[in-house]
C-alpha positions, 0 to 999 in steps of 0.5 A, spaced: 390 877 509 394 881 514 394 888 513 401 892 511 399 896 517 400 890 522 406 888 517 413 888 520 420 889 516 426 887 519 431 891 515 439 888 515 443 894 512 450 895 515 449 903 512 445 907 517 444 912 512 441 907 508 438 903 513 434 909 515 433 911 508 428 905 507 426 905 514 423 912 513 419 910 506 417 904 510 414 907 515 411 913 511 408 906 507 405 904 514 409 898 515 412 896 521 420 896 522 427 893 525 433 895 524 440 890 524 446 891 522 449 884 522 448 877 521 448 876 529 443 882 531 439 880 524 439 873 527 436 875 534 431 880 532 428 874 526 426 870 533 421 876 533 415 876 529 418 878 521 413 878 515 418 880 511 426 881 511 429 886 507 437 883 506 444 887 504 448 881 502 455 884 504 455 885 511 461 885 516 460 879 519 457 874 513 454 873 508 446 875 506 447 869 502 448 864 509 441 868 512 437 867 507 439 860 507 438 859 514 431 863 513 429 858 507 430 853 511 426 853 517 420 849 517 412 852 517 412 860 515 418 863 514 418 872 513 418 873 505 426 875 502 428 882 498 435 883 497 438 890 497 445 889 494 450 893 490 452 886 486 448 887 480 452 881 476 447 876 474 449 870 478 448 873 484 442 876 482 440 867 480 443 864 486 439 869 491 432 867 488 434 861 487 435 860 495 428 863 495 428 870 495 422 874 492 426 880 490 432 882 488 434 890 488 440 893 486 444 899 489 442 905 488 436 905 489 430 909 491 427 908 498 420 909 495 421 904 489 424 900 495 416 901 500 412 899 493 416 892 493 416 890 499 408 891 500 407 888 492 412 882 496 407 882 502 401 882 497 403 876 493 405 871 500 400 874 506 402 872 512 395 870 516 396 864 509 402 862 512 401 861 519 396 856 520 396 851 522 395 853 529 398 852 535 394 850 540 394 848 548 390 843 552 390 844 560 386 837 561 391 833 557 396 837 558 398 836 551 400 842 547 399 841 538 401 844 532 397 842 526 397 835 527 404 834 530 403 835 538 410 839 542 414 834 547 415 839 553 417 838 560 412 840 566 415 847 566 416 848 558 408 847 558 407 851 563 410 857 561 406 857 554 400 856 558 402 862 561 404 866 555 398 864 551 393 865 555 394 873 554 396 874 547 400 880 546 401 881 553 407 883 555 411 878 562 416 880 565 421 875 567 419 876 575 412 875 573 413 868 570 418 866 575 412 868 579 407 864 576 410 858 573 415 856 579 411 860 585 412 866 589 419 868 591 423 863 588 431 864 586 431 864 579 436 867 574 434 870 568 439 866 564 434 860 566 428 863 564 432 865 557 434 857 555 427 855 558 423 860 552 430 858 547 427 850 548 420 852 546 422 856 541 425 850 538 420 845 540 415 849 536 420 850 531 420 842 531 413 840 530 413 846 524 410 851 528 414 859 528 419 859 533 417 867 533 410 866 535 414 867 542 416 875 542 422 878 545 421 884 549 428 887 550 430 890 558 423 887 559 420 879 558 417 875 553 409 875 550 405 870 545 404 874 539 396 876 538 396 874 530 400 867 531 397 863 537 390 859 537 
């Protein structure tokens, strides 16, 4: 099992104070935590590793409700649900855990009620239990598997994870894997580099495997997160 401390939260709160609040609790608590304040920002920082999402229904762009669709319906793991609403009425609290939320929290609330569930949540679904299987790479076959479903990638796709899983948690920047992948000096935009990682992301993601196994590290590059590659 993972340990809170290695634990990451991403908190979906349109309310700064509030999200600030929770954030603070959190981190007293020894969790890990991102903050968004809209189902666009929550989306992108869900490509990065997420053991549990602490969502707000009403945000300014959307419905919570269509997150934790989207969440619940990912395939092999998927970050545990608690949501934070100010809509205490019971269908919503039925509809929310019936989707596959783990909790559901009415506003007002105290930010230290909020850490004692999100780490009881953590205890009850432990993120190194939903990983596996693993994703595994082979340079003499050149074949790259999760569990038993093997990844369809193109030359350049199996290069560029061979790259990021041969030093997990380090960080590449966008020059050091055009170096590295296509050669030294070669013209390449950052946006190619981009669709390249959102394809295998979602190769990943087809053969089972967390598409957020591949981090983001924002103004930098990307790396392979240490706790989820083989």
């Amino acid at each position: 099992m993972s340990s809170h401390s290695q634990s990451s939260v991403l908190v979906v709160e349109d309310e700064p104070a509030i999200a600030e609040s929770i954030a603070y609790a959190l981190g007293k608590a020894d969790l890990r935590t991102r903050q968004a304040g809209t189902l666009e920002h929550a989306r992108a920082e869900l490509e990065q590793q997420t053991d549990l999402l602490l969502l707000d229904l009403m945000l300014p762009d959307g419905s919570g409700f269509d997150l934790i669709a989207e969440v619940t319906a990912r395939a092999g793991a998927r970050p545990a649900i608690i949501v934070l609403s100010s809509r205490d009425a019971e269908a919503d609290r039925v509809r929310a855990l019936e989707m596959g939320a783990d909790d559901y929290v009415v506003k007002p609330f105290s930010p230290r009620e909020v850490a004692a569930r999100v780490k009881a949540v953590l205890r009850r679904t432990p993120t190194a239990e939903r990983t596996e299987p693993l994703l595994r790479l082979s340079s003499n076959t050149r074949r790259a598997t999760f569990g038993e479903h093997e990844l369809e990638l193109t030359r350049v796709e199996f290069d560029l994870l061979a790259l990021l899983m041969s030093k997990p948690g380090h960080v590449f920047s966008r020059t050091n894997i055009i170096d590295l992948v296509w050669g030294p000096g070669f013209a390449l935009s950052d946006r190619t580099i981009d669709s390249h990682i959102k394809a295998l992301r979602k190769e990943i993601a087809r053969a089972g495997g967390p598409p957020a196994s591949i981090e983001t590290v924002r103004g930098i590059g990307y790396r392979m997160s240490s706790e989820r590659d083989a």
